[in-house]
N, C-alpha and C positions, 0 to 999 in steps of 0.2 A: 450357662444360662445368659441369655441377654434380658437387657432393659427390661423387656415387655411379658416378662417371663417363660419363652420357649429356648428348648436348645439350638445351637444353632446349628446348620447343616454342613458337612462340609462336603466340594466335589468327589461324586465316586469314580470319575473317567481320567483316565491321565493320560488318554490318547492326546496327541499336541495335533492345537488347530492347523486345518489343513487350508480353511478355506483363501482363496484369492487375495491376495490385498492391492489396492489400488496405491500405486507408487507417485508420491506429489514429488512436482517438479519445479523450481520457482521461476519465475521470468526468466526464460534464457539460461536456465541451470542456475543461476546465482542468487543471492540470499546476502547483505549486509554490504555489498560491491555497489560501487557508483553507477546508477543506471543513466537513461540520459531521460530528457523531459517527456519526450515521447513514451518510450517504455512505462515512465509513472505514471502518465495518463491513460494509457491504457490497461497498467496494472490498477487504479482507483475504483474503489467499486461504486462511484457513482460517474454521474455525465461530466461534461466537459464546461457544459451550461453552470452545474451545481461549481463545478471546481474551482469557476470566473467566479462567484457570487465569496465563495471562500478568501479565493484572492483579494478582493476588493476590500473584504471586512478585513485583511489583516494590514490595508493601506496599500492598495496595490489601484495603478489609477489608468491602466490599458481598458480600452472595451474589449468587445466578447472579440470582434475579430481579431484586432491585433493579438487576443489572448491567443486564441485557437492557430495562429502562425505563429508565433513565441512554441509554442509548443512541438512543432515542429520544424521548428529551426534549428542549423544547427553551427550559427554565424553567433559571434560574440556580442555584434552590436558595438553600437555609442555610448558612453553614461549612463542616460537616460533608462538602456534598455537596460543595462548591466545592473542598476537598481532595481526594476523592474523585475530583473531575473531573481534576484535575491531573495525577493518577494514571491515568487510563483514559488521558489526552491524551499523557502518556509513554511507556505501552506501546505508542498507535498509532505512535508520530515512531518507538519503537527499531525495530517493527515493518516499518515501510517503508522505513527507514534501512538494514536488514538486505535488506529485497527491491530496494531500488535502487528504487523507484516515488517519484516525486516531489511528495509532499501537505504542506499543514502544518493539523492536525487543530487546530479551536478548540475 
């Protein structure tokens, strides 16, 4: 008997499901592997607009363009940007730390 007072049912079929399953794949087969800035931006599930706005609130001081080239770049830069980078690299980790998706952005 449960809670609510009926028995409860249990399956009469022991045939094993046949149907189709759709097989996930993560970015480039990888899953918890260092992707690069580009790959995160385009694994994010929002814009690239949204992702600058993120940036910024976590002290990141590039506008949209320089953001949206940082992104695809794949030079080290100056200081300046190597900061900057630190900063885009943290918004992605809270980012996906928040969606449960499993990356580590270099």
């Amino acid at each position: 008997m449960t809670a609510f007072g009926s028995a409860r049912s249990t399956p009469t079929s022991t045939s094993a499901d046949t149907r189709p399953r759709a097989e996930v794949i993560p970015i480039g087969g990888r899953t918890g592997l260092p992707v690069s800035l580009a790959e995160a931006a385009a694994a994010a599930p929002v814009s690239d607009r949204l992702l600058w706005v993120e940036y910024l609130t976590l002290g990141g001081t590039g506008d949209l363009e320089w953001f949206r080239a940082h992104l695809r770049s794949t030079e080290p830069g100056d200081a300046r940007t190597q900061a900057e980078h630190a900063v885009v690299v943290a918004m992605f980790t809270e980012l996906f730390t928040d969606e449960g998706i499993a990356l580590r952005v270099v």
